[in-house]
N, CA, C and O atoms as CSV, one atom per row, in Angstrom:
chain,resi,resn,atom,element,x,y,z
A,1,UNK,N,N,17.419,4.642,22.579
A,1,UNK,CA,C,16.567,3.835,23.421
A,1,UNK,C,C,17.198,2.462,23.571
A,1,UNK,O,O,17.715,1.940,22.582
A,2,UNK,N,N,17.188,1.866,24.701
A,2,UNK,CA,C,17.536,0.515,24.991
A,2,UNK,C,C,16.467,-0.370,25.100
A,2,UNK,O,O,15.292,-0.047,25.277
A,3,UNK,N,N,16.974,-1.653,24.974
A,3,UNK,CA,C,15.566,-2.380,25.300
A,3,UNK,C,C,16.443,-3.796,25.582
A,3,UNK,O,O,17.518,-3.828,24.983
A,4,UNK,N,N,16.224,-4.600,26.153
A,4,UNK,CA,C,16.662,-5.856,27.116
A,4,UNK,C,C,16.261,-6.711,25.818
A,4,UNK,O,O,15.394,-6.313,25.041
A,5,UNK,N,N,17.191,-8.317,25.583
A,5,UNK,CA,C,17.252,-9.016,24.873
A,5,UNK,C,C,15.824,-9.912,23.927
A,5,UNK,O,O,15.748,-10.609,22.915
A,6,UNK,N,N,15.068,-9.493,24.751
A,6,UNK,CA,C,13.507,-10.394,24.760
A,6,UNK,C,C,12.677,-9.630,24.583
A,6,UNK,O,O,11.518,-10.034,24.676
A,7,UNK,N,N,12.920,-8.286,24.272
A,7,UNK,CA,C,12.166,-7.177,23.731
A,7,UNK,C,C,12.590,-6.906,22.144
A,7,UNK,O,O,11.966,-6.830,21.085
A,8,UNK,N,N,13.238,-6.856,22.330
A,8,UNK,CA,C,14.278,-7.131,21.041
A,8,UNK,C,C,13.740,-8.393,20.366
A,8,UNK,O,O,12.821,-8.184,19.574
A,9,UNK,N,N,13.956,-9.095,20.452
A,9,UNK,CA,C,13.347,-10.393,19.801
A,9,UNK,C,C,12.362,-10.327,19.830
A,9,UNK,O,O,11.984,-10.552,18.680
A,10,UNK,N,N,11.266,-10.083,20.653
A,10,UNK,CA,C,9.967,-9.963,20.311
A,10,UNK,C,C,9.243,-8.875,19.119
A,10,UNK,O,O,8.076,-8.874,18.729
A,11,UNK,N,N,10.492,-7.883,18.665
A,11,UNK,CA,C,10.126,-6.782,17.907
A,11,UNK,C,C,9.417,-7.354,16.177
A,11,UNK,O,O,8.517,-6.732,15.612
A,12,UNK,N,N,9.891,-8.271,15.762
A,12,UNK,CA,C,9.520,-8.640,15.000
A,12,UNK,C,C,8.525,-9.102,14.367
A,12,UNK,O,O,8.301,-9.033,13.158
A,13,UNK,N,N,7.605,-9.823,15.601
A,13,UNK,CA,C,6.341,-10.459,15.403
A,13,UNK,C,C,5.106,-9.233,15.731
A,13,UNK,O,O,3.968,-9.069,15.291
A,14,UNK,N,N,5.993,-8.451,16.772
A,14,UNK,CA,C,4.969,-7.409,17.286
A,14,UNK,C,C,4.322,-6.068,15.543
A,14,UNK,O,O,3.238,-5.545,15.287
A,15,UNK,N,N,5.824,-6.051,14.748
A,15,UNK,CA,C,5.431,-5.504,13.582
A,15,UNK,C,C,4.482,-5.844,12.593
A,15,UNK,O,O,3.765,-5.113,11.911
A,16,UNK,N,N,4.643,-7.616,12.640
A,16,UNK,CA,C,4.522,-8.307,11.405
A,16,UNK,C,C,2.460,-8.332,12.074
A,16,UNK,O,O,1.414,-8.525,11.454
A,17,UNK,N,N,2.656,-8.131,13.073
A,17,UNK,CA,C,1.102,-8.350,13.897
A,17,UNK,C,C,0.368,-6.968,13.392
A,17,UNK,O,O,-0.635,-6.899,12.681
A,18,UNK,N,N,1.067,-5.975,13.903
A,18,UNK,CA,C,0.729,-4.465,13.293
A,18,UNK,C,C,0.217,-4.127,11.959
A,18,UNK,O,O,-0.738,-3.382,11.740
A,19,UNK,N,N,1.073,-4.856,10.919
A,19,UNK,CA,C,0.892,-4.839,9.671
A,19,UNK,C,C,-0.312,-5.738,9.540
A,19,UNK,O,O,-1.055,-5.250,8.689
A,20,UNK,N,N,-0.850,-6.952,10.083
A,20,UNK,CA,C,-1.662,-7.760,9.764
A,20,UNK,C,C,-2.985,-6.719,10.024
A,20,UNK,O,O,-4.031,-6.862,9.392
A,21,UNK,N,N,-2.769,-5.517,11.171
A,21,UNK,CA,C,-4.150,-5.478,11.656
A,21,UNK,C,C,-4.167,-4.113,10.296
A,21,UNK,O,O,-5.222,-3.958,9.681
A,22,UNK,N,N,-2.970,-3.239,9.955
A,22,UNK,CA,C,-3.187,-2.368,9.476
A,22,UNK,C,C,-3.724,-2.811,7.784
A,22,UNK,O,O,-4.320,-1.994,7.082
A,23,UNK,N,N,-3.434,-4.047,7.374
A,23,UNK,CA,C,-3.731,-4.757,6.136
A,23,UNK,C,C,-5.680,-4.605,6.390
A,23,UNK,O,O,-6.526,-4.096,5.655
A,24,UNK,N,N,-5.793,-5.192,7.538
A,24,UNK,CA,C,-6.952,-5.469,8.008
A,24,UNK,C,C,-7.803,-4.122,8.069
A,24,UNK,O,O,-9.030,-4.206,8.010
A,25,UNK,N,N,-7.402,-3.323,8.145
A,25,UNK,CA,C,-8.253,-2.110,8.517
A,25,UNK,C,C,-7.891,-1.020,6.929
A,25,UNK,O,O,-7.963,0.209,6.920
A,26,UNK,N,N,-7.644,-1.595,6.144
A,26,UNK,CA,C,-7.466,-1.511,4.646
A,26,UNK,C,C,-8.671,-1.950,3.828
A,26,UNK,O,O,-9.420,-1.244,3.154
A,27,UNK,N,N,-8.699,-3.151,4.011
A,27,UNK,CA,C,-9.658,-4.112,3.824
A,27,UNK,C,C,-10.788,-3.502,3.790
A,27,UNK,O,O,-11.350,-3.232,2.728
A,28,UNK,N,N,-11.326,-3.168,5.118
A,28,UNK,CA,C,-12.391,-3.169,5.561
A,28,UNK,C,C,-12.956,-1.335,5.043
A,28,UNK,O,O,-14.125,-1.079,4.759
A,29,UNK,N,N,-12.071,-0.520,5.034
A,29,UNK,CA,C,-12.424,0.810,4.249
A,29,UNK,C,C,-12.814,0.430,2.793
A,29,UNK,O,O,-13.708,1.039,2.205
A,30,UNK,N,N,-12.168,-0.522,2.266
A,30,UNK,CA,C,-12.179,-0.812,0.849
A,30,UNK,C,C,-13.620,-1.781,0.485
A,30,UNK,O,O,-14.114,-2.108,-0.594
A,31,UNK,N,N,-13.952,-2.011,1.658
A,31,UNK,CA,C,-15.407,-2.912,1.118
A,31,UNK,C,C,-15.445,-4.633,1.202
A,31,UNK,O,O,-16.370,-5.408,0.960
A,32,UNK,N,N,-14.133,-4.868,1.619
A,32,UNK,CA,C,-13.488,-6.230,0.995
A,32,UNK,C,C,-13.567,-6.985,2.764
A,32,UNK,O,O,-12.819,-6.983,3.742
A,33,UNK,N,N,-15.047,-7.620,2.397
A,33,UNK,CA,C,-15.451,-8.140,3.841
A,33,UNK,C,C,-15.905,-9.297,3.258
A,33,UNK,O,O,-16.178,-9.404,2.063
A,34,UNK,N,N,-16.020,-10.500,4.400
A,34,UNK,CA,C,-17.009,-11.798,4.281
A,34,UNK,C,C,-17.590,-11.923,5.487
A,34,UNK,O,O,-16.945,-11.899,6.536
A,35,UNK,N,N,-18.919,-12.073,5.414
A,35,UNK,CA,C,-19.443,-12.552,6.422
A,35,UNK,C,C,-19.228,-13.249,7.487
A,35,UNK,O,O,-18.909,-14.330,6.994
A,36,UNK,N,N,-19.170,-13.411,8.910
A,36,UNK,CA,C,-18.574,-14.667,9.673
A,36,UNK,C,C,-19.422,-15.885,9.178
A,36,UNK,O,O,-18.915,-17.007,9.191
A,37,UNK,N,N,-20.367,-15.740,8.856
A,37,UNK,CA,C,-21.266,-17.218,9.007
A,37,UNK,C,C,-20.781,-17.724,7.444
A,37,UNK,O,O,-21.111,-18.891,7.230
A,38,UNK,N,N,-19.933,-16.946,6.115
A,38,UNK,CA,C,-19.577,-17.688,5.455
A,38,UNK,C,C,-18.229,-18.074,5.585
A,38,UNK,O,O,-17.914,-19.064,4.924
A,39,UNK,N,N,-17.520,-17.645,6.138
A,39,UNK,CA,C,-15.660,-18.078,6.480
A,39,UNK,C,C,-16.334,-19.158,7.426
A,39,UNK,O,O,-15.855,-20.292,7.431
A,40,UNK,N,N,-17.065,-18.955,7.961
A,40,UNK,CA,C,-17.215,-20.507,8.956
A,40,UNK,C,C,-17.377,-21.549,8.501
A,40,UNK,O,O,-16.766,-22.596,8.713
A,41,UNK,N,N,-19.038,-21.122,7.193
A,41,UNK,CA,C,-19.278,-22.565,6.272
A,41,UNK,C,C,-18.330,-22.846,5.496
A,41,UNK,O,O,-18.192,-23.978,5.032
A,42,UNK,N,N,-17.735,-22.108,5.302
A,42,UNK,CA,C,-15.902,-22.431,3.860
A,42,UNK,C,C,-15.262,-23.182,4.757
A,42,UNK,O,O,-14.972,-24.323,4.397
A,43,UNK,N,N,-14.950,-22.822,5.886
A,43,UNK,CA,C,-13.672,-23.539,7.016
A,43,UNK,C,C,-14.306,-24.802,7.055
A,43,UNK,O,O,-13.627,-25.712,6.580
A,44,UNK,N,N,-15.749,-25.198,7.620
A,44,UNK,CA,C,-16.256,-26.613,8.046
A,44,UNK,C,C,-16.020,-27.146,6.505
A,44,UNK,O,O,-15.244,-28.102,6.503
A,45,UNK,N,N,-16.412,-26.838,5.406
A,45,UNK,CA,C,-16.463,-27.537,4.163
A,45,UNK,C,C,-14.769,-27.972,4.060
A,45,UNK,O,O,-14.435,-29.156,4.067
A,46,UNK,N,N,-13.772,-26.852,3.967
A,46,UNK,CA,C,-12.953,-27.760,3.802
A,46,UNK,C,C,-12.034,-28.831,4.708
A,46,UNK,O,O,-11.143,-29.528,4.224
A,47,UNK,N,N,-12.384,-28.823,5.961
A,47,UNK,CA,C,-11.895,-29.297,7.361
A,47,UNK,C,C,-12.599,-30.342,7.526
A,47,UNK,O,O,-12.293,-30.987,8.529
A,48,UNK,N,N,-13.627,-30.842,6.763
A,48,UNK,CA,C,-14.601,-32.044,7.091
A,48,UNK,C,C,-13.614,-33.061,6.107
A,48,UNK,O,O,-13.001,-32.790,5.074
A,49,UNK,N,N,-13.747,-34.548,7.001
A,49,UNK,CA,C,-12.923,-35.393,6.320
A,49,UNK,C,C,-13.581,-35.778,4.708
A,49,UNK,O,O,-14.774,-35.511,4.570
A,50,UNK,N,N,-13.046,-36.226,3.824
A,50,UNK,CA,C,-13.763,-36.414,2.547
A,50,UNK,C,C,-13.869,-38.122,2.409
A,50,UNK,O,O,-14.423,-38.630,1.434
């Protein structure tokens, strides 16, 4: 198979993306969830100036 220079280079991130979702869908069989409304209150707590 061939593939043009910018396909090629793009191969890398397109894997490393794959793996993020397949990590992700690991996760989520396994039980290993957080709520959105608490990753939100964690994010504002630590993103607020001190």
């Amino acid at each position: 198979m061939l593939q043009d220079a910018t396909s090629y280079a793009a191969m890398p991130r397109t894997l490393a993306m794959l793996e993020l979702v397949a990590q992700g869908e690991r996760d989520i069989e396994r039980g290993r969830l957080i709520p959105q409304r608490e990753v939100f209150k964690a994010l504002r707590k630590r993103l607020s100036p001190k």
